[in-house]
C-alpha positions, 0 to 999 in steps of 0.5 A: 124637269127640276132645276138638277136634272137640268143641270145633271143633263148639261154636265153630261153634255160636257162630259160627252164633248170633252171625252171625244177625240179631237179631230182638228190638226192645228198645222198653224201651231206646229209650224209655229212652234217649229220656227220657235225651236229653230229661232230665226231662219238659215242664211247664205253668204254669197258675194258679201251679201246675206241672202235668206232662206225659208223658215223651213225647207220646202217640201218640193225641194225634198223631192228634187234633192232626193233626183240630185242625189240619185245622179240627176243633176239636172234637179240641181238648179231647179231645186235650189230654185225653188228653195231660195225662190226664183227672184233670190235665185236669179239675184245671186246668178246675176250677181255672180255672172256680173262678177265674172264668176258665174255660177257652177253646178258644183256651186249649186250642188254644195248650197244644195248639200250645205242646205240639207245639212242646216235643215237636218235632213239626210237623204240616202247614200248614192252611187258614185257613177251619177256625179258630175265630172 
C-alpha cells in the first residue's frame, strides 16, 4: 500500500466520523449559556434582607406549582420549600414569626406567583372554587 492510499484511507475515515450525527446532549453548555442569558439569579426581599433563589427554577417545583394552581393548596408551602430550599425557607419562616408576623399561605402563594413570573413560566388558568378563603 503506497503512501496516498494511506492517506486517501485516513481521510475517508474523517470524512465518515465528521458525516455522523452527533449523539452526545452536552446539558452543561446549556445550562450555562442559560444562566448567561439570564445574567445573575432572581432574589426575594423579605424582612430587609435579600434572600437568593436558583439560577433557574427547579423542575419539581413545577409540578407542585401546577397542584396549587389547581386548588391544592397544601403544595404551596412544600413548593415554595423546595424552591428556595428548605434552610432558606425555614430562615425567613423563623425570621418572620420572631417578627410577630409570621408567614400566611397568601404570603407563600404570592412568592410562589411572583416567582413563576421572574422565571417566565406560565401555568394554566384555574377555577376559582380552589382558592383560599
Amino acid at each position: 500500500m503506497s503512501d496516498v492510499d494511506v492517506e486517501v484511507i485516513d481521510e475517508k475515515k474523517k470524512t465518515a466520523k465528521t458525516d455522523e450525527p452527533d449523539r452526545k446532549i452536552d446539558l452543561d453548555a446549556a445550562r450555562k449559556a442559560r444562566r448567561e442569558k439570564r445574567g445573575a439569579p432572581p432574589s426575594i426581599v423579605f424582612l430587609g434582607k435579600d434572600w437568593p433563589l436558583p439560577h433557574g427554577l427547579p423542575a419539581d417545583v413545577l409540578e407542585l406549582a401546577g397542584y396549587v394552581a389547581g386548588g391544592d393548596w397544601s403544595r404551596a408551602v412544600p413548593a415554595v420549600r423546595l424552591l428556595l430550599g428548605a434552610e432558606v425557607y425555614d430562615a425567613v419562616r423563623i425570621a418572620a414569626a420572631e417578627d410577630g408576623d409570621p408567614l400566611e399561605l397568601e404570603d407563600v402563594v404570592f412568592l410562589l406567583e411572583q416567582v413563576l413570573e421572574v422565571y417566565e413560566v406560565t401555568l394554566p388558568e384555574s377555577d376559582a372554587s380552589g382558592s383560599p378563603s
